[in-house]
C-alpha positions as CSV (number, residue, x, y, z in Angstrom):
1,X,147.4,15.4,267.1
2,X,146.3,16.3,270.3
3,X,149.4,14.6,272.0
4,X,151.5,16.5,269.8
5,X,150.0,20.3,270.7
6,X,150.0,18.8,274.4
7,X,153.6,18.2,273.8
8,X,154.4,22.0,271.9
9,X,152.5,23.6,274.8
10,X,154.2,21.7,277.7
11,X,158.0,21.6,276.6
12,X,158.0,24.7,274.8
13,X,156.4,26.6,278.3
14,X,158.9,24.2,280.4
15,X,161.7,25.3,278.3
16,X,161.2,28.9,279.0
17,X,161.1,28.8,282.2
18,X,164.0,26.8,282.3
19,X,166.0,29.6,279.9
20,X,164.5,33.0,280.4
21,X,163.1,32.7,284.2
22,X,165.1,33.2,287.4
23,X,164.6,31.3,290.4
24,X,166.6,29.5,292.8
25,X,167.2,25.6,292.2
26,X,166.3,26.1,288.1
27,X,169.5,24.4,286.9
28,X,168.7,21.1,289.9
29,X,165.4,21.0,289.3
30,X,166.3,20.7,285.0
31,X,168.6,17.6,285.3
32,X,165.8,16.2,288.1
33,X,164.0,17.3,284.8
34,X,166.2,15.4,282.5
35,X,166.5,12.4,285.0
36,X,163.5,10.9,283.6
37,X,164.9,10.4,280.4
38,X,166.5,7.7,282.7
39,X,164.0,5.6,283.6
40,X,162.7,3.2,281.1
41,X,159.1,3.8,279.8
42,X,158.6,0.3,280.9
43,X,159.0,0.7,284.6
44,X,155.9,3.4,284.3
45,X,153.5,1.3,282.7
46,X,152.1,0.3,285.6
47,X,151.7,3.7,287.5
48,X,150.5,5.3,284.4
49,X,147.7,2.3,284.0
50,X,146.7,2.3,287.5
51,X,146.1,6.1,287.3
52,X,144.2,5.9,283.7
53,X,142.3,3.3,285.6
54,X,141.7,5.4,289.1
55,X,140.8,8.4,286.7
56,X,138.3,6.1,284.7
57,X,139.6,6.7,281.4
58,X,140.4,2.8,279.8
59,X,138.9,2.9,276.6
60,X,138.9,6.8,276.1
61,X,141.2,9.6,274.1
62,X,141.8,10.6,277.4
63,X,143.5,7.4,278.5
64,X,145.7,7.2,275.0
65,X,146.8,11.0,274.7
66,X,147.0,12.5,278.3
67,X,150.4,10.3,279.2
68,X,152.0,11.8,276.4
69,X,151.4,15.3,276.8
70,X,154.7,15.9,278.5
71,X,158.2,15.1,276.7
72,X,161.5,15.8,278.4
73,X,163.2,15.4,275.5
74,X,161.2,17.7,273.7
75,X,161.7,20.1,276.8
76,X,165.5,19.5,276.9
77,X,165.2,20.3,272.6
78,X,163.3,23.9,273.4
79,X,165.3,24.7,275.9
80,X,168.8,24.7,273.8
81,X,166.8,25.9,271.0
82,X,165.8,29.1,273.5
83,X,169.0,29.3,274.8
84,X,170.7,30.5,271.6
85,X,168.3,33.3,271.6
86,X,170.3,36.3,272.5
87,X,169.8,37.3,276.2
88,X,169.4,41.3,274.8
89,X,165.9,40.3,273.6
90,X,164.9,39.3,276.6
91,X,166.3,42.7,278.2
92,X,164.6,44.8,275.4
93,X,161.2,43.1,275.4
94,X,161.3,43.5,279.4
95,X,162.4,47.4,279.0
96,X,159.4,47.9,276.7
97,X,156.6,46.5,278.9
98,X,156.4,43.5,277.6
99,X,154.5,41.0,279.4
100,X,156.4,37.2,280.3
101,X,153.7,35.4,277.8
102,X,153.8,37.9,275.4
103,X,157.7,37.7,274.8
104,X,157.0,33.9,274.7
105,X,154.4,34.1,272.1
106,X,155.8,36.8,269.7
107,X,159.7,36.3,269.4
108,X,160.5,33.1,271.2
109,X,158.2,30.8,269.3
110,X,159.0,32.5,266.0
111,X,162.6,32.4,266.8
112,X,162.4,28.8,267.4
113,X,159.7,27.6,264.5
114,X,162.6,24.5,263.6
115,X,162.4,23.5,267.0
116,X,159.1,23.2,267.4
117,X,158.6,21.7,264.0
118,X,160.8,18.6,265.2
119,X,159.3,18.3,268.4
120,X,156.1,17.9,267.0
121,X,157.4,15.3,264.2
122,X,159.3,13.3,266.9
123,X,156.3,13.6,269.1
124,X,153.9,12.2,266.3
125,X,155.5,9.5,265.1
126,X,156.3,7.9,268.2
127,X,152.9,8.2,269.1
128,X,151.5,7.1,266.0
129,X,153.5,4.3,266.5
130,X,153.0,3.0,269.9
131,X,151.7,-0.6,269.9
132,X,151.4,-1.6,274.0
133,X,150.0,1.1,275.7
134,X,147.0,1.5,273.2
135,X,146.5,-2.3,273.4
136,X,146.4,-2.1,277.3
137,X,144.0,0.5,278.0
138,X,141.6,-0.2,275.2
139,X,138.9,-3.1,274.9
140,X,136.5,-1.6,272.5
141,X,137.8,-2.5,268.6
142,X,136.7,1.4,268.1
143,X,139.3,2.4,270.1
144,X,142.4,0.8,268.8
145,X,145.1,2.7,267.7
146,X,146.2,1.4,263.5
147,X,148.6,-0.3,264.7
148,X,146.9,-2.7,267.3
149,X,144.4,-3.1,264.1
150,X,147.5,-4.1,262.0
151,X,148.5,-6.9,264.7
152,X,144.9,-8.2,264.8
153,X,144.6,-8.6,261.1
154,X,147.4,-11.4,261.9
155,X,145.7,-13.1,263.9
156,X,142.3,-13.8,262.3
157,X,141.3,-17.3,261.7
158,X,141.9,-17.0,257.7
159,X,145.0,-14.8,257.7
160,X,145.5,-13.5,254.4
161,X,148.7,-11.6,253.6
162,X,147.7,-9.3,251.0
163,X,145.2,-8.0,253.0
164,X,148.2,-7.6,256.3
165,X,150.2,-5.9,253.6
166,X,148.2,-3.4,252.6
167,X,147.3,-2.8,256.3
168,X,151.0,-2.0,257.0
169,X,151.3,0.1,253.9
170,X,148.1,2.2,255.0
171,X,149.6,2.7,258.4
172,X,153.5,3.8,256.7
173,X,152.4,6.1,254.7
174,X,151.2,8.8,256.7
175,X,154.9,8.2,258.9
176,X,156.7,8.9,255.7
177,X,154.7,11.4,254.3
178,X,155.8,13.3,257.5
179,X,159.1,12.6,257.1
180,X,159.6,13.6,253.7
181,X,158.1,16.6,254.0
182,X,159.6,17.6,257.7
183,X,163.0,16.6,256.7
184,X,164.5,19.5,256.1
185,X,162.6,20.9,259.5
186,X,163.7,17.8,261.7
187,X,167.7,18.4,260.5
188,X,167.3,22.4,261.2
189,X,165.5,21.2,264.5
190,X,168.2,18.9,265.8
191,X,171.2,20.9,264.5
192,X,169.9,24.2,266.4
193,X,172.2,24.7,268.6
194,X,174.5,22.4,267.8
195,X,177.8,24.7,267.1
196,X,178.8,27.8,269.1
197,X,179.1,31.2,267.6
């Protein structure tokens, strides 16, 4: 959960800037921005590791939520969502006083709830269900993510598949518990902005 309000707070403030704000190189610096959709998550691993490392957080929250905080996609998402906002609010709310934050916090993120709400699923489940990174930066059996746990359970000396089995259905239900109940928000999220006029 903390990745995922890292995530809401990061993209959805990077997507305003990138749609409301004016200032020169906004459009270069977004596809620099969008660039790093690019780059494969595996060529980062190291970086990211030798950082948690430096920064002395292997086997800590820190070390499995802080590299997550910040989603381009979930920036690029916001950002269209925003976009189809009409530009007269943003004149209106400026006339009236109101502050940069303020216009952010009481019509944009209203405006923009389906957004948000499939930001936060996508960002949740593909936390929930990362396997490497949590089994790179943890050592402690305390510290390991469900689905480490799962992979372990294998790999016991007895290995008993009922017990594997009822791991793995542990671990999928809260993934589609999620997605039951945020369908309808992750179709309204992803279709925002999808059509014209």
């Amino acid at each position: 959960t903390a990745v995922v309000i890292g995530q809401l707070i990061t993209a959805s403030l990077a997507a305003y800037a990138f749609s409301f704000l004016v200032f020169r190189g906004r459009q270069v610096l977004f596809f620099l921005f969008l660039s790093t959709l690019m780059i494969p998550w595996e060529a980062t691993i190291i970086p990211n590791y030798m950082t948690i490392r430096t920064l002395g957080w292997l086997d800590t929250y820190q070390g499995l939520a802080v590299p997550f905080m910040a989603t381009a996609f979930g920036t690029f998402l916001l950002r269209q969502a925003f976009m189809q906002i009409p530009r007269e609010l943003w004149d209106a709310a400026r006339i009236d006083g109101s502050t940069t934050f303020r216009f952010l916090r009481e019509v944009v993120i209203p405006l923009a709830r389906p957004a948000l709400g499939t930001v936060a699923i996508y960002g949740f489940l593909s936390t929930y269900n990362q396997y490497f990174w949590p089994l790179l930066i943890t050592n402690e059996t305390l510290m390991r993510t469900t689905q480490v746990g799962i992979a372990q359970l294998r790999f016991e000396e007895s290995l008993r598949w009922g017990l594997v089995m009822a791991g793995v259905i542990m671990v999928a239900v809260p993934t589609l518990a999620l997605l039951v109940l945020g369908q309808r928000q992750l179709i309204r999220g992803l279709t925002a902005g999808a059509v014209k006029g």
